[in-house]
C-alpha positions, 0 to 999 in steps of 0.5 A: 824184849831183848837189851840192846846195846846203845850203840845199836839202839835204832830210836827216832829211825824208820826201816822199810823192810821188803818182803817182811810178811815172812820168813827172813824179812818177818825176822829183821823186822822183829829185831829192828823193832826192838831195837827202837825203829819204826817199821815200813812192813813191805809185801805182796800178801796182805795178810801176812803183812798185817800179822808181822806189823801186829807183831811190831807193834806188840813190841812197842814200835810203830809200823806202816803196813805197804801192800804191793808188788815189789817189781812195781815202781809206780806202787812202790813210789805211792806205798814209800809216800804213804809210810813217810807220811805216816811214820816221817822220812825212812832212814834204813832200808833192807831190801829182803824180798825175793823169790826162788829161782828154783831148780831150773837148768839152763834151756827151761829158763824161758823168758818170763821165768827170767823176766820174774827173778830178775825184776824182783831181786834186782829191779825191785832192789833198785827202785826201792832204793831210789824211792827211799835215798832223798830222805837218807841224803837229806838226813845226811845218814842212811842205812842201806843192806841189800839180801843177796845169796852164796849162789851170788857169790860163787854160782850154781849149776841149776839156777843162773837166773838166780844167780845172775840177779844175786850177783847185781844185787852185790854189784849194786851195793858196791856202786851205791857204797861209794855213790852214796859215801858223800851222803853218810849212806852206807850200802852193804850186802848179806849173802846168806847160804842155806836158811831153813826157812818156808822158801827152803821148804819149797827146794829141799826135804828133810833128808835133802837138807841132812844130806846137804849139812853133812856134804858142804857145811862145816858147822853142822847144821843149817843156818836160821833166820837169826843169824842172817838177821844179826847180821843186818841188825850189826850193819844197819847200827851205828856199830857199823858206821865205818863199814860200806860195800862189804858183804858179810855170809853167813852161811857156817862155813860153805862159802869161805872167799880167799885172798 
């Protein structure tokens, strides 16, 4: 198990992480788990959900697993209820879960596509906030970190869809930030760019990945869950205490926001 400063020790906190059966969202549950917290492992697949909480527990964490769609706030509301039963009131939440957008121009975007993207990026983020906020509020600490994208940030040609639910992830972090401040929440987002990771797999080949590090990252090479989980392990310590509604992008220098 990694040594973890005390400052970022997160003991006697719970954390739902959506979307954790995978990928990024298996990631932050890992390193949230050693750093002391109990785990709410939220995903759609049963299996994978399990695997990542067998996984939690092998490093000395309690976990919960919550087994539902995302977009589905009676299910959503139910599988918050039954965690805090089970591990008491959840104090951090990372909103993970999502899907790509894929690579869909304008006039293939049809109604249910859209209606899909946005109700898991931006519905489900909502909702799993307000089934989670009355403990936070009652705690008077909280930890909120929403999963949002560089397409967010600066727009893609080839995924509006996409990219339209990334930005009101953002602009929700920024309306909780100061909603939530009286509380001692604090709410900040994390816009990656390109993580290799399985839903990557689904958009790029290896010579499209190459040719995109070659082409747009100035670091060299495509970021990995690590990073993107460093992050949000940073903004959910009590490190960053004084820290709410920023966005923090790792993406090795492919979006860089000015002034």
């Amino acid at each position: 198990m990694t040594e973890i400063p005390t400052t970022r020790r997160l003991d006697g906190h719970s954390a739902l992480i959506t979307g954790a059966g995978v990928g990024m969202g298996r990631s932050h549950a890992l390193a949230l788990a050693e750093a002391g917290a109990a785990i709410v492992v939220q995903d759609i697949v049963a299996e994978t959900a399990e695997e990542t909480a067998g996984l939690v527990r092998e490093r000395g964490a309690k976990a919960h697993v919550m087994v539902c769609d995302i977009s589905d706030v009676a299910a959503v509301n139910a599988g918050v209820e039954a965690a805090r039963a089970d591990l008491g009131p959840i104090d951090i939440l990372v909103n993970n879960a999502g899907i790509s957008g894929g690579m869909a121009k304008f006039d293939d975007i049809d109604e249910a596509y859209f209606d899909r993207v946005v109700a898991i990026h931006l519905k489900g983020t909502f909702f799993a906030a307000k089934a989670v906020l009355p403990d936070m509020r009652a705690k008077g600490w909280g930890r909120i970190v929403n999963v949002s994208s560089i397409d967010g940030m600066v727009g893609c040609p080839s995924s509006a869809h996409y990219c339209a639910a990334k930005a009101g992830v953002l602009g929700l972090a920024k309306a909780w930030a100061k909603e939530f401040a009286p509380w001692g929440i604090t709410v900040n987002a994390v816009a990656p760019g390109y993580i290799d990771t399985p839903m990557m797999d689904g958009l790029l080949d290896d010579a499209g990945k190459a040719a995109h590090v070659a082409a747009r990252i100035p670091l060299g090479r495509m970021g990995v869950a690590a990073d993107l989980t460093a992050a949000i392990a940073f903004l959910v310590s009590e490190e960053a205490g004084f820290i709410t509604g920023q966005t923090i992008s790792p993406n090795g220098g492919e979006v860089i926001v000015g002034f």
